[in-house]
DOPA-562283 format. One record per atom (N, C-alpha, C): residue in three letters; x, y, z; atom name. Coordinates in Angstrom, 1 decimal, always signed. Last residue first. Layout:
BEGIN
R drengu      X      Y      Z nuro
R    Ala      X      Y      Z   CA
...
This chain:
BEGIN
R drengu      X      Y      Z nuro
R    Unk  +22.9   +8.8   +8.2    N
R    Unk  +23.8   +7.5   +8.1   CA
R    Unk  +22.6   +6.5   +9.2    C
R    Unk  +22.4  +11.5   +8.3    N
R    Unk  +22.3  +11.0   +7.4   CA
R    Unk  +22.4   +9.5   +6.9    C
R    Unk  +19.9  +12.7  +10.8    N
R    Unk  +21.0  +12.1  +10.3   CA
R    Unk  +20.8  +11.3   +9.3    C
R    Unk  +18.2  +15.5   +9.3    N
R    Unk  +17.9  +14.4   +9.9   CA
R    Unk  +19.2  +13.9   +9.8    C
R    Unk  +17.4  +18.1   +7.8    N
R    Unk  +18.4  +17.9   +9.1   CA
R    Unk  +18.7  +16.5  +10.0    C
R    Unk  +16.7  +18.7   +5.2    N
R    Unk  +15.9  +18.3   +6.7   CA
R    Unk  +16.3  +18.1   +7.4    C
R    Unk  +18.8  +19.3   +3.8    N
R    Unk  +17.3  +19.5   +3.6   CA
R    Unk  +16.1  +19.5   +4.7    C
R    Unk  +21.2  +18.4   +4.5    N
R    Unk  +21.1  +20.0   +4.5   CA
R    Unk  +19.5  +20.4   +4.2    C
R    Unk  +21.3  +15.8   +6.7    N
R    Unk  +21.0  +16.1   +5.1   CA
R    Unk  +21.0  +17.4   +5.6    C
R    Unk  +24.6  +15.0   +8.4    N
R    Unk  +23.5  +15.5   +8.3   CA
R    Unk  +22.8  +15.8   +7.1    C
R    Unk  +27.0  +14.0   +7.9    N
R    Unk  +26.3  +13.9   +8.7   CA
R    Unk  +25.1  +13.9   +8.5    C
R    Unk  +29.1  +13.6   +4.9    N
R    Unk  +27.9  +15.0   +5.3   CA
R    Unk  +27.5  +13.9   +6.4    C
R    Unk  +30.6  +11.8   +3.6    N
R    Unk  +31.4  +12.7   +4.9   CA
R    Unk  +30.0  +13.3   +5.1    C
R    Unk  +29.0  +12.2   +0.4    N
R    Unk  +29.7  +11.2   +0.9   CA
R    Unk  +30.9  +12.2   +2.2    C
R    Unk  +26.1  +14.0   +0.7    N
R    Unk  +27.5  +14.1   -0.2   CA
R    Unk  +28.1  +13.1   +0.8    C
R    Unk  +22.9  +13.4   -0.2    N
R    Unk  +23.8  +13.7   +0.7   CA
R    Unk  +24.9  +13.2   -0.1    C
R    Unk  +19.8  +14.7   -1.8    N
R    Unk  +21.2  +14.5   -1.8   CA
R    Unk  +21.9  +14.6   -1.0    C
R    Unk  +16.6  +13.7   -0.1    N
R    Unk  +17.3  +14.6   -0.9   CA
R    Unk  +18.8  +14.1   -1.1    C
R    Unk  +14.8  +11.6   +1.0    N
R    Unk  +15.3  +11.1   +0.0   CA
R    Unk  +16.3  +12.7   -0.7    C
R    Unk  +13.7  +11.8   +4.0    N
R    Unk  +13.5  +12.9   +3.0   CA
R    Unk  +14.0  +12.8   +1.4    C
R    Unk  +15.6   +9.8   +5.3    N
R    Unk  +14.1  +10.6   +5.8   CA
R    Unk  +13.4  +11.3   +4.4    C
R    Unk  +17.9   +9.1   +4.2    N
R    Unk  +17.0   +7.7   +4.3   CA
R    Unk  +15.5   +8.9   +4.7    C
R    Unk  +19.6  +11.1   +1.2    N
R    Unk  +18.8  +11.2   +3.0   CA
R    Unk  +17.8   +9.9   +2.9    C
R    Unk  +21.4   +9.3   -0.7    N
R    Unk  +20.3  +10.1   -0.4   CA
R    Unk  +19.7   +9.8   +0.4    C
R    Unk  +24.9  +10.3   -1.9    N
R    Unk  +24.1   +9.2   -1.4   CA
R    Unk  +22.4   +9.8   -0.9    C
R    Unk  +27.4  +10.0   -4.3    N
R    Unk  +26.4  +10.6   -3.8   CA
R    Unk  +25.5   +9.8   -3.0    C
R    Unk  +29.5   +8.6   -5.1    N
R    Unk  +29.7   +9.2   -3.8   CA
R    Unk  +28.6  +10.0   -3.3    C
R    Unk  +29.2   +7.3   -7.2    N
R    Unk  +29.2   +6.8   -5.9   CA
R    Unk  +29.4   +7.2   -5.1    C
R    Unk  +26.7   +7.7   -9.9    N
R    Unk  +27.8   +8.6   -9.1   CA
R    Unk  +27.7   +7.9   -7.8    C
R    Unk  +26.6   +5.6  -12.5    N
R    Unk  +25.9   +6.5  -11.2   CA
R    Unk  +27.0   +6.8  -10.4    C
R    Unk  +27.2   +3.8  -14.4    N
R    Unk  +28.1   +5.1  -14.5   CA
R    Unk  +27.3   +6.1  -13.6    C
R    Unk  +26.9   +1.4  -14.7    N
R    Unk  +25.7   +1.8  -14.7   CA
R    Unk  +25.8   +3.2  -15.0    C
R    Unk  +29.6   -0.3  -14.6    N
R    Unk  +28.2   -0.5  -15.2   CA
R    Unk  +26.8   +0.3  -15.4    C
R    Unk  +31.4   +1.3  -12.9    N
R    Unk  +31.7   +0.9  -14.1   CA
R    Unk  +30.5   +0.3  -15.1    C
R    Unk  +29.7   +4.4  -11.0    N
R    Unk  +30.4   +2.6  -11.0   CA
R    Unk  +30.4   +2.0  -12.6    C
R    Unk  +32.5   +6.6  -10.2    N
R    Unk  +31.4   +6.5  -10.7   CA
R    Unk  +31.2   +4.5  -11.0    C
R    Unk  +34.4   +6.3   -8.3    N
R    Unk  +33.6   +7.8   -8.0   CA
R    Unk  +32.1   +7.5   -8.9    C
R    Unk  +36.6   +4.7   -6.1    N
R    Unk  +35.6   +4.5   -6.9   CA
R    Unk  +34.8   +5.8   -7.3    C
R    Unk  +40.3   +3.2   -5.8    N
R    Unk  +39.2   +4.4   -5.6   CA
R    Unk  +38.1   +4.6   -6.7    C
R    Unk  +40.3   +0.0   -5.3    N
R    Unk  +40.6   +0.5   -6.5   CA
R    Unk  +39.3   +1.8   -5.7    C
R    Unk  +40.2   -2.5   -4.5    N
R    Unk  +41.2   -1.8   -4.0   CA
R    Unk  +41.5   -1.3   -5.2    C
R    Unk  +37.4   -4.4   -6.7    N
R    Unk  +38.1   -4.5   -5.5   CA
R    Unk  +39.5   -3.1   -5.6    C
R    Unk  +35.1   -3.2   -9.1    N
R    Unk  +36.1   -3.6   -8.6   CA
R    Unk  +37.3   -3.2   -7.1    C
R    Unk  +31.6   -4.0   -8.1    N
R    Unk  +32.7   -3.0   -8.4   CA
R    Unk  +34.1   -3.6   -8.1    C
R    Unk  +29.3   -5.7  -10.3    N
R    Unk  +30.4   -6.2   -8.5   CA
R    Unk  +31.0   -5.1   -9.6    C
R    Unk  +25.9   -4.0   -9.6    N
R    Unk  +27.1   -4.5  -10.3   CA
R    Unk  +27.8   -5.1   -9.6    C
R    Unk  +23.2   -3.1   -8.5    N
R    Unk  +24.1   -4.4   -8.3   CA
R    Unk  +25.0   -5.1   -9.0    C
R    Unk  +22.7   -0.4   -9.3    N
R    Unk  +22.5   -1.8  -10.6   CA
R    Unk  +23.2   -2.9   -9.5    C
R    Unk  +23.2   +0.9   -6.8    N
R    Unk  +22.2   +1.5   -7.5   CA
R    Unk  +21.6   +0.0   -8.8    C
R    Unk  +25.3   +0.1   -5.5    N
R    Unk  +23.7   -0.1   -4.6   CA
R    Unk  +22.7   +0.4   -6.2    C
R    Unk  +27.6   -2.3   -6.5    N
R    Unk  +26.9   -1.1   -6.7   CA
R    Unk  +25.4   -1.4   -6.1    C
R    Unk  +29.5   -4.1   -4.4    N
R    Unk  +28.4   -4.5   -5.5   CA
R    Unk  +28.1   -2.5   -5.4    C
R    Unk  +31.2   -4.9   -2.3    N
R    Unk  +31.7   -5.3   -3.7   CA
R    Unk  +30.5   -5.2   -5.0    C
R    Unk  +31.3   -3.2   -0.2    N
R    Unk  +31.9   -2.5   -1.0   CA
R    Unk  +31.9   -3.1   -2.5    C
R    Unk  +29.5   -4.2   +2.0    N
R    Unk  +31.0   -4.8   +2.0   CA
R    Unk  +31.7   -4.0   +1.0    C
R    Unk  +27.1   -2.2   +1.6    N
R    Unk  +28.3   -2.2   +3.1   CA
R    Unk  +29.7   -2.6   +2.5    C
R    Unk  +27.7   -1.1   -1.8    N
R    Unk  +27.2   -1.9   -0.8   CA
R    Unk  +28.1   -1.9   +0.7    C
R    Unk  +28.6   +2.2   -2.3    N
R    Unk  +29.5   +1.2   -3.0   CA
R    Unk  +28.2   +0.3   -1.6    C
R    Unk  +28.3   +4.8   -3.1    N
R    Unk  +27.4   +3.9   -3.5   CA
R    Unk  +28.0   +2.9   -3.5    C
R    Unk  +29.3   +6.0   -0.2    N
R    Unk  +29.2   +6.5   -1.5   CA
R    Unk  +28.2   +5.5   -1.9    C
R    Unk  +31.7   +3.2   +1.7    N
R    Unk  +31.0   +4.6   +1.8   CA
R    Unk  +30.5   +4.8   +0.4    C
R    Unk  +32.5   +0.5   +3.8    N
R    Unk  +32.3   +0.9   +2.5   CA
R    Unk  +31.4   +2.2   +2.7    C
R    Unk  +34.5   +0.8   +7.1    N
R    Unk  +33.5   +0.7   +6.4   CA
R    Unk  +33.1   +1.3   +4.9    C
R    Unk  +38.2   +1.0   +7.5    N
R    Unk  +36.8   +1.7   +7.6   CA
R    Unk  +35.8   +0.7   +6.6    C
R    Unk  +40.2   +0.1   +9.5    N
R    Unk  +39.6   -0.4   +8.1   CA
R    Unk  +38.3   +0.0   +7.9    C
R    Unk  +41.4   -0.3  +12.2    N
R    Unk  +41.4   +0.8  +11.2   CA
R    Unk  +41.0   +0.7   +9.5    C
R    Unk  +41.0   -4.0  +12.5    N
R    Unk  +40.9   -2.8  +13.0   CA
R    Unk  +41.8   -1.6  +12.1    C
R    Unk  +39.2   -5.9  +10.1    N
R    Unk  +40.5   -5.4  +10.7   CA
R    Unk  +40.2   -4.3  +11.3    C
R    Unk  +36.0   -7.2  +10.9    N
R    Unk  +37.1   -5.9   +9.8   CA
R    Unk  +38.3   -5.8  +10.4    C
R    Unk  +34.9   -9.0  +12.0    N
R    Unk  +35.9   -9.5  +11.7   CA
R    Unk  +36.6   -8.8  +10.9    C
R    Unk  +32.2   -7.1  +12.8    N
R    Unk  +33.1   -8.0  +13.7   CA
R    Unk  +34.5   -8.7  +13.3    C
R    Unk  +31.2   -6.6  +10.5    N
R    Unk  +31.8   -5.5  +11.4   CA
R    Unk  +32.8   -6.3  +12.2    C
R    Unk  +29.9   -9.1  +10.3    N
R    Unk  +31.3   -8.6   +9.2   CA
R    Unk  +31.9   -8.0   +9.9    C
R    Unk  +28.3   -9.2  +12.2    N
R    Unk  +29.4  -10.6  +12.0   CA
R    Unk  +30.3  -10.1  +11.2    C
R    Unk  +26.5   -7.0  +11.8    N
R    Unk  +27.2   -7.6  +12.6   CA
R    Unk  +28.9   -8.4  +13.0    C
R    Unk  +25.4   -8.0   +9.4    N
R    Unk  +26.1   -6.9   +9.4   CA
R    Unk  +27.3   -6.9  +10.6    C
R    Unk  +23.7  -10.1   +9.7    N
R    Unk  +25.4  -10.7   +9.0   CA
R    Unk  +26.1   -9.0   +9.3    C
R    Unk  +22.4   -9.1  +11.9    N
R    Unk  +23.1  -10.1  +12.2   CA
R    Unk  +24.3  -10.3  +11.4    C
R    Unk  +20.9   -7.2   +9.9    N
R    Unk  +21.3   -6.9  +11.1   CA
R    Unk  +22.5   -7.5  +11.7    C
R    Unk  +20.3   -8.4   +6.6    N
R    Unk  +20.2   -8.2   +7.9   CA
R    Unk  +20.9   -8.0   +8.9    C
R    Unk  +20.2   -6.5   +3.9    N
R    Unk  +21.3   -6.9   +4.9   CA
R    Unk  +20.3   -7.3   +6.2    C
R    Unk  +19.0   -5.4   +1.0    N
R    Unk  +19.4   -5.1   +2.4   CA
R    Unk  +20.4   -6.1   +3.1    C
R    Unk  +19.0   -5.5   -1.7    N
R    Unk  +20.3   -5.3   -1.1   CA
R    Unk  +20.3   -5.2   +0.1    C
R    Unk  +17.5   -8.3   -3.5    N
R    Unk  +17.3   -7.4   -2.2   CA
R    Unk  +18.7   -7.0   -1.9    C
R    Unk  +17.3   -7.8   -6.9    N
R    Unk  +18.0   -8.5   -6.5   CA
R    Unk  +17.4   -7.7   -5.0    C
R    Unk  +14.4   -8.9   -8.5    N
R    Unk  +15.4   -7.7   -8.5   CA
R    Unk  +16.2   -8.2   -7.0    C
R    Unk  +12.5  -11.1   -8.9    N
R    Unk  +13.8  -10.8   -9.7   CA
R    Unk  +14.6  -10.0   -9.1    C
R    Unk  +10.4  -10.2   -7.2    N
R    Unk  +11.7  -11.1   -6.9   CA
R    Unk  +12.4  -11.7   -7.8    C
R    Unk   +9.1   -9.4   -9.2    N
R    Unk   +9.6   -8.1   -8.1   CA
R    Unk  +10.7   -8.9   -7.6    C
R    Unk   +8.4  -10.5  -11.7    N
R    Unk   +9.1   -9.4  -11.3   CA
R    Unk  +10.0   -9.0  -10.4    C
R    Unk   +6.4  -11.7   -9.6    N
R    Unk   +7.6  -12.4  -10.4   CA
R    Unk   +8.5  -11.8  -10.4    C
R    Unk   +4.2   -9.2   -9.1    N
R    Unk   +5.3  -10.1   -7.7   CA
R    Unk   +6.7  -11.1   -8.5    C
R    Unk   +4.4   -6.3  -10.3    N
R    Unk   +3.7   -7.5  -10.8   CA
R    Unk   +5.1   -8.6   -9.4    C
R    Unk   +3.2   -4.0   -8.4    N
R    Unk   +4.1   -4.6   -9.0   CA
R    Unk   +4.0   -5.8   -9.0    C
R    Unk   +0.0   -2.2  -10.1    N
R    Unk   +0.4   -3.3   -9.4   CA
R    Unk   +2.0   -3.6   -9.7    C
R    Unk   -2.1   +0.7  -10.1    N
R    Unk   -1.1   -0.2  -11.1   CA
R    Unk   -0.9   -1.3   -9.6    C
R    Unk   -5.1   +2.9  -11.2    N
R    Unk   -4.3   +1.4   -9.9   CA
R    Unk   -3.6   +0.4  -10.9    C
R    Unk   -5.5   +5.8  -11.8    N
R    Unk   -5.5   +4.7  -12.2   CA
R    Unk   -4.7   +3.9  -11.0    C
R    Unk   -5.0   +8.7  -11.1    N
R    Unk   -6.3   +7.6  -10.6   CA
R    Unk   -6.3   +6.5  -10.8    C
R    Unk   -3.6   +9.7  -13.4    N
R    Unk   -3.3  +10.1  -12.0   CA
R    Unk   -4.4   +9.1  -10.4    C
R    Unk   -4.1  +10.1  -16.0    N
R    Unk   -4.7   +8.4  -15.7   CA
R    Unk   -3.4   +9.0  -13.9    C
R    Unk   -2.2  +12.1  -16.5    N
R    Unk   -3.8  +11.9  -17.2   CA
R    Unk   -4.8  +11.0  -16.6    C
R    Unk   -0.1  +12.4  -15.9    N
R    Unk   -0.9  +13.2  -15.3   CA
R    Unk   -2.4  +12.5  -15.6    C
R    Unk   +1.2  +10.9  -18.8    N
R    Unk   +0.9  +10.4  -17.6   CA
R    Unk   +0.1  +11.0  -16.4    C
R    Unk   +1.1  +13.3  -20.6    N
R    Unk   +0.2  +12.5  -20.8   CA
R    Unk   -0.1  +11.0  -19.4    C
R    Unk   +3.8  +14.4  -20.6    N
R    Unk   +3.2  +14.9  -19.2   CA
R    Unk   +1.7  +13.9  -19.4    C
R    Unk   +5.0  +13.7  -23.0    N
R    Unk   +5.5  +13.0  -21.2   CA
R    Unk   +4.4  +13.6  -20.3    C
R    Unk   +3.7  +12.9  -26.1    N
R    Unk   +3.5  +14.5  -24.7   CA
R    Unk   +4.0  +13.8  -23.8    C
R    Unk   +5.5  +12.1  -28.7    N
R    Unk   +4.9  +12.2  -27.3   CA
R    Unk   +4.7  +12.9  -25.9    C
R    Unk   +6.1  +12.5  -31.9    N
R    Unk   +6.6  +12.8  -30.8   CA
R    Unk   +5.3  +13.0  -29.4    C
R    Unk   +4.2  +10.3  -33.4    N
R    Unk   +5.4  +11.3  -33.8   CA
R    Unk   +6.1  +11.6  -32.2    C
R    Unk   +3.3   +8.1  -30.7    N
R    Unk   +3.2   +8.9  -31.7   CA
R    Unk   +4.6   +9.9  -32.4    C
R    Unk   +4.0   +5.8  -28.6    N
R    Unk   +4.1   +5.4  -30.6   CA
R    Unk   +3.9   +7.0  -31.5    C
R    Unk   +3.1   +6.7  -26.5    N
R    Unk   +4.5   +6.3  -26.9   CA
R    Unk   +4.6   +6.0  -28.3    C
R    Unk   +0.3   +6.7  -27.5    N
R    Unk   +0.8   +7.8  -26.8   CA
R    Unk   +2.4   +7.8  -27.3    C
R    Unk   -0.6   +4.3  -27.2    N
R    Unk   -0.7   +4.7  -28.4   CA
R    Unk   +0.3   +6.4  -28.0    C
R    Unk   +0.9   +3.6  -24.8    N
R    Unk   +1.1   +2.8  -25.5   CA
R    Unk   +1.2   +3.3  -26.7    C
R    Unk   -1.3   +5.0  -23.3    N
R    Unk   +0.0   +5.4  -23.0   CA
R    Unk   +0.9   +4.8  -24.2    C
R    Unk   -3.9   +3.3  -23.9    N
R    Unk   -3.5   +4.8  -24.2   CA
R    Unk   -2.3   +5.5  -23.7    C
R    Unk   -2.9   +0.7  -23.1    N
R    Unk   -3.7   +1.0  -24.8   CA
R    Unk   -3.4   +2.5  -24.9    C
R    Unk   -2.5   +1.2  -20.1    N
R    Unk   -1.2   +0.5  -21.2   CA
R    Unk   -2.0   +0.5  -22.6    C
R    Unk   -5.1   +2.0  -19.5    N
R    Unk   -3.7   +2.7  -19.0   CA
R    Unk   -2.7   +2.4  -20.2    C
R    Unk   -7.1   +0.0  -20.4    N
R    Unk   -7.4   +1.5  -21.0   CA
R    Unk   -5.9   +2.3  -20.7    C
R    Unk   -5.8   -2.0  -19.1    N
R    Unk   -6.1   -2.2  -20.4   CA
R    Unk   -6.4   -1.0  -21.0    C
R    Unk   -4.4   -2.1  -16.3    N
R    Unk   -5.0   -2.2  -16.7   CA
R    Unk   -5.1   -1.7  -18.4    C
R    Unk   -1.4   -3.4  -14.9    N
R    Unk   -1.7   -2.1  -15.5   CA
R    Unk   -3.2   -2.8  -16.2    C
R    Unk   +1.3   -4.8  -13.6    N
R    Unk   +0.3   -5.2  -13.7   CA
R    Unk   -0.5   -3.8  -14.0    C
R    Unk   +5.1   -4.3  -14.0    N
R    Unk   +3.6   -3.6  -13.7   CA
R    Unk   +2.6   -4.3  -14.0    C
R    Unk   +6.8   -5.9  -16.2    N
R    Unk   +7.0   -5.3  -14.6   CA
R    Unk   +6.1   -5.1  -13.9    C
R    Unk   +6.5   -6.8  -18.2    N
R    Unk   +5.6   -7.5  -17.7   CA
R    Unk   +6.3   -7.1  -15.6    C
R    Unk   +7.4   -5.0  -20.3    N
R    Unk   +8.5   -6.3  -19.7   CA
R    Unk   +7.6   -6.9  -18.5    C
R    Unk   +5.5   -2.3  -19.8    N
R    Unk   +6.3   -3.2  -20.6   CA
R    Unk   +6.9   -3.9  -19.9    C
R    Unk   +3.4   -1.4  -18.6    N
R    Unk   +3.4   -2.8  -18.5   CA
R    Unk   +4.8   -3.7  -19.3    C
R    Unk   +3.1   +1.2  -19.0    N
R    Unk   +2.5   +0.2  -20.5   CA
R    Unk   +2.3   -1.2  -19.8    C
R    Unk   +4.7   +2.4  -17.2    N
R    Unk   +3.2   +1.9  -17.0   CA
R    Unk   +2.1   +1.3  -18.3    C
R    Unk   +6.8   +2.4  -18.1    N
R    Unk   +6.4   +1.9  -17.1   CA
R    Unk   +5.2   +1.3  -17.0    C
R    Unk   +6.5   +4.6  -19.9    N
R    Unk   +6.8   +3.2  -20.9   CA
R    Unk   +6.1   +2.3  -19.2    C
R    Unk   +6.2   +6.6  -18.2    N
R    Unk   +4.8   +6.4  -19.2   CA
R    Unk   +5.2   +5.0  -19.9    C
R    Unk   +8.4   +6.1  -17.1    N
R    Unk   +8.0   +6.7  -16.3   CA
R    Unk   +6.5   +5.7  -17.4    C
R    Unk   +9.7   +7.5  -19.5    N
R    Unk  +10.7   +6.5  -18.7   CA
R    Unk   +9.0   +5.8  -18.0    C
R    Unk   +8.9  +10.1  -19.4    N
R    Unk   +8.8   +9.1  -20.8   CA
R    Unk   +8.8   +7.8  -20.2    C
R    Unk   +9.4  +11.5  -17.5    N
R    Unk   +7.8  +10.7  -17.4   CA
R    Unk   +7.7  +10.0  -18.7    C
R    Unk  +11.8  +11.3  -17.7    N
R    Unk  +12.0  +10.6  -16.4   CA
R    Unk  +10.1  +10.6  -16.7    C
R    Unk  +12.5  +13.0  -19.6    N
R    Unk  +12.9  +11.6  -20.0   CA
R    Unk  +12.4  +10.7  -18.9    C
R    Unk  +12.1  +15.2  -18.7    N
R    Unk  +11.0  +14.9  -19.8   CA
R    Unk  +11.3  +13.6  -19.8    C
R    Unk  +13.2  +16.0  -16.1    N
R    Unk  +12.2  +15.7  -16.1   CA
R    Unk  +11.1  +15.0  -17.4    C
R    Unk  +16.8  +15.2  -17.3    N
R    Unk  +15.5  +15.8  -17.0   CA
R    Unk  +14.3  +14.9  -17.1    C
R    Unk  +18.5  +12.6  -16.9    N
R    Unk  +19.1  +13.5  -16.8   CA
R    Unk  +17.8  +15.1  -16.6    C
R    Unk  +18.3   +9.6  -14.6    N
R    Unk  +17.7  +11.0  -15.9   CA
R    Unk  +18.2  +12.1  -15.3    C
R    Unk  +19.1   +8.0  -13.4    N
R    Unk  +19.7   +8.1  -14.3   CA
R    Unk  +19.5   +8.7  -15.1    C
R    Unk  +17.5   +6.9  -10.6    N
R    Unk  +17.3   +6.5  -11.8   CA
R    Unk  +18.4   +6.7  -13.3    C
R    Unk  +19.9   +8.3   -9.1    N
R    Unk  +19.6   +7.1   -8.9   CA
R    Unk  +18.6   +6.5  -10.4    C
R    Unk  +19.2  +11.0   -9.9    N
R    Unk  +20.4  +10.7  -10.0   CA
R    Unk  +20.2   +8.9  -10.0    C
R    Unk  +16.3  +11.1   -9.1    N
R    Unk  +16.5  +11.4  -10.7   CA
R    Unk  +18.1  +10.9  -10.9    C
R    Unk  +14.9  +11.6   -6.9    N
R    Unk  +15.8   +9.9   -7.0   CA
R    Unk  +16.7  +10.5   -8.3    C
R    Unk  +13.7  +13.8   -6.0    N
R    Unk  +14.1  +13.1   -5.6   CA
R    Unk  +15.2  +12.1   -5.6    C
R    Unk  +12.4  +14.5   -8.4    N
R    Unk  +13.4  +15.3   -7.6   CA
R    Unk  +14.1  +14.8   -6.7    C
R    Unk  +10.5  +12.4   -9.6    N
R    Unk  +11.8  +12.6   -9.8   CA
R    Unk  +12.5  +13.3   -9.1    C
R    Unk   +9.2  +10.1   -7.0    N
R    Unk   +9.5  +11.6   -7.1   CA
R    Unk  +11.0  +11.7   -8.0    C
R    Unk   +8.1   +7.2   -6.1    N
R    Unk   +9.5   +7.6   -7.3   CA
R    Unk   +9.4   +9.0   -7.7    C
R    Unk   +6.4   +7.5   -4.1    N
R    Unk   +7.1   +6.5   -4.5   CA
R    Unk   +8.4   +7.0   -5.0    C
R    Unk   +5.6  +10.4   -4.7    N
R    Unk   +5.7  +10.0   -3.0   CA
R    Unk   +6.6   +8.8   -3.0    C
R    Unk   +4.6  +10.9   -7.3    N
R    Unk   +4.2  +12.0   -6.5   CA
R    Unk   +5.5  +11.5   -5.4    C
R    Unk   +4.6   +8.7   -9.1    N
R    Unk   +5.3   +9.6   -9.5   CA
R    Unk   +5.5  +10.6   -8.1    C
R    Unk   +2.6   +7.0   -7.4    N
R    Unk   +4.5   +6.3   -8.0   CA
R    Unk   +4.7   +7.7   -8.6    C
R    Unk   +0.3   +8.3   -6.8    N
R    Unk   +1.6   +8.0   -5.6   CA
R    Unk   +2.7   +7.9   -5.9    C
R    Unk   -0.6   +8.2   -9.3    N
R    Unk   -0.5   +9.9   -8.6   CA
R    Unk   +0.7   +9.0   -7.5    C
R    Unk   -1.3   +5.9  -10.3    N
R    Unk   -0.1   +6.9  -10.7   CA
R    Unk   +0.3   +7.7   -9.8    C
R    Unk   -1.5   +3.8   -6.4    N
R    Unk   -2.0   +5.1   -7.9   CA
R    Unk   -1.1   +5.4   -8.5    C
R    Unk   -1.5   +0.9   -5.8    N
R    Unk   -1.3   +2.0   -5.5   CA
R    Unk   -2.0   +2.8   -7.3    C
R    Unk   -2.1   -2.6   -4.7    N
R    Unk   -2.6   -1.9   -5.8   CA
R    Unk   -2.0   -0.4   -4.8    C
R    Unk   +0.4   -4.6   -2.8    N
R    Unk   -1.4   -4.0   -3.0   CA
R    Unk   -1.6   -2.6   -4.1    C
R    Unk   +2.6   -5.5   -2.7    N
R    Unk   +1.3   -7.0   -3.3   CA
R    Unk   -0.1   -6.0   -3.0    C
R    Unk   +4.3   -3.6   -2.0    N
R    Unk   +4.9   -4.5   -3.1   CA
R    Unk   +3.8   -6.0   -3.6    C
R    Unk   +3.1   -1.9   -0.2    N
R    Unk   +2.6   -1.8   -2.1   CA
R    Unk   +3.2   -2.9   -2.7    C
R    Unk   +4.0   -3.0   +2.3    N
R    Unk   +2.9   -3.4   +1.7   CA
R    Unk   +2.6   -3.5   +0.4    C
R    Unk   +6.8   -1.7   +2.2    N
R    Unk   +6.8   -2.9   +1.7   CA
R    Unk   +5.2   -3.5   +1.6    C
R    Unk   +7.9   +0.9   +2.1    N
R    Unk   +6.2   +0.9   +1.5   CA
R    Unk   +6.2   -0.7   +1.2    C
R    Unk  +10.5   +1.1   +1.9    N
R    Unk  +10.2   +2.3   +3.0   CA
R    Unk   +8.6   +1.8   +3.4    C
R    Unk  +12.2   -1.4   +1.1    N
R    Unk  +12.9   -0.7   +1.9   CA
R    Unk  +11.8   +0.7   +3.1    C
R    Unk  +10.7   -2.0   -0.5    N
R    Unk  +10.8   -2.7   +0.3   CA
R    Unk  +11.8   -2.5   +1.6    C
R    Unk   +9.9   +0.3   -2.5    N
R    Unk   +8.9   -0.1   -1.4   CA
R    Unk   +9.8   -1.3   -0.8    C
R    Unk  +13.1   +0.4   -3.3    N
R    Unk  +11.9   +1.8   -2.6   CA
R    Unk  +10.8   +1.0   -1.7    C
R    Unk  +12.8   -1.7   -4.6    N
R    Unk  +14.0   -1.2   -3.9   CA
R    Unk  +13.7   -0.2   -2.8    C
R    Unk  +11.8   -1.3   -6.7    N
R    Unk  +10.7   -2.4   -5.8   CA
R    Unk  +12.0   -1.8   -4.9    C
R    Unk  +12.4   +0.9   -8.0    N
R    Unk  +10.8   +0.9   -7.3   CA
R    Unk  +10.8   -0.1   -6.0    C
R    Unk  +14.6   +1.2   -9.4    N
R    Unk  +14.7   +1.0   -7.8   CA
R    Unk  +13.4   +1.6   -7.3    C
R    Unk  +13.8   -1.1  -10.9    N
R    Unk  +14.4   -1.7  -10.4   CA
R    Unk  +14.4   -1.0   -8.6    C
R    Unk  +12.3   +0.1  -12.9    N
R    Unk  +11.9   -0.8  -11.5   CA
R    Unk  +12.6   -1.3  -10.5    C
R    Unk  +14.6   +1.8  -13.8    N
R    Unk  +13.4   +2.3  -12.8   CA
R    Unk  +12.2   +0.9  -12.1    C
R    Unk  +15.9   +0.1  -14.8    N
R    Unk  +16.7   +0.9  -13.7   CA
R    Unk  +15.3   +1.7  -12.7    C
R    Unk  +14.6   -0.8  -17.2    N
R    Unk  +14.9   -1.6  -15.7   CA
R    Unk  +15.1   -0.9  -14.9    C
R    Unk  +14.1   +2.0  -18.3    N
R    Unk  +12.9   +1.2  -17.5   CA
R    Unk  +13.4   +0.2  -16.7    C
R    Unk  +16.6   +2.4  -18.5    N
R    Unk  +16.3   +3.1  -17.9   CA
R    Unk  +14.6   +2.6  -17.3    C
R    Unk  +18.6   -0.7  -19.1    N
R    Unk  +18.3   +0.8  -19.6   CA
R    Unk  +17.0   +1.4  -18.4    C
R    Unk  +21.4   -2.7  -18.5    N
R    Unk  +20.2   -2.3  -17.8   CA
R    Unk  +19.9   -0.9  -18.4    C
């Protein structure tokens, strides 16, 4: 998985979890960089390291490559020519801040859903041995899949980074405010909201 999967991946992940209408109605650049996928926000989760790689990343997106994005024809022609030059201005996404992208729906149910409903969560809680804590960090509830690539992590083994994708599992990010919460924090330190 390179870094344009990784960023659809956790788009559709994002709206189905916070904006599940966008995932079948047109939005703006300005929203998917600004509100959707804020790099300040996710940047660990995506996997950039700076902000220049994250509107490169970000500007391939919106070419439509791999038929992720439905994109109109002046957006993906001049981002497109943009990505092919000697070297490419990232901020050239700013540009088309107006434009209406789409996730393309095939796409979208490709990516795997990691939620859970309610019920099997339930039923697991219900059969944990007693003193057997709950999976923590980036590991899924049951612990066997990375939340970030849906890897399977390996079993009774301490985890910090996951073997496929190399995202840090102990970091996790406020459900209110998307800032960084540290694996034990209660609370985000950004907004105070609980963390869990």
């Amino acid at each position: 998985m390179d870094a344009v999967d990784r960023m659809f991946h956790v788009l559709v992940r994002t709206l189905r979890a916070k904006q599940p209408a966008l995932l079948t109605t047109p939005f703006s650049v300005a929203e998917l960089y600004q509100q959707i996928l804020p790099y300040r926000h996710l940047r660990r989760e995506l996997g950039l390291e700076t902000n220049q790689e994250y509107e490169i990343t970000l500007m391939e997106l919106l070419t439509g490559a791999r038929g992720y994005l439905d994109v109109d024809e002046v957006l993906r022609d001049a981002l497109g020519k943009e990505l092919s030059a000697m070297s490419p201005e990232p901020s050239r996404v700013r540009d088309f801040a107006e434009a209406q992208v789409a996730v393309n729906a095939h796409a979208a149910a490709a990516v795997p859903d990691t939620r859970q409903s309610a019920e099997a969560i339930a039923i697991r809680e219900a059969r944990r041995p007693a003193g057997v804590a709950a999976g923590v960090g980036g590991r899924d509830s049951d612990g066997s899949r990375c939340r970030f690539c849906s890897g399977e992590l390996p079993n009774a083994r301490s985890l910090n980074f996951c073997p496929h994708c190399g995202q840090n599992l102990q970091v996790l990010n406020c459900p209110a405010c998307g800032a960084e919460v540290e694996a034990g924090w209660r609370f985000c330190v950004a907004c105070g909201k609980a963390a869990s």
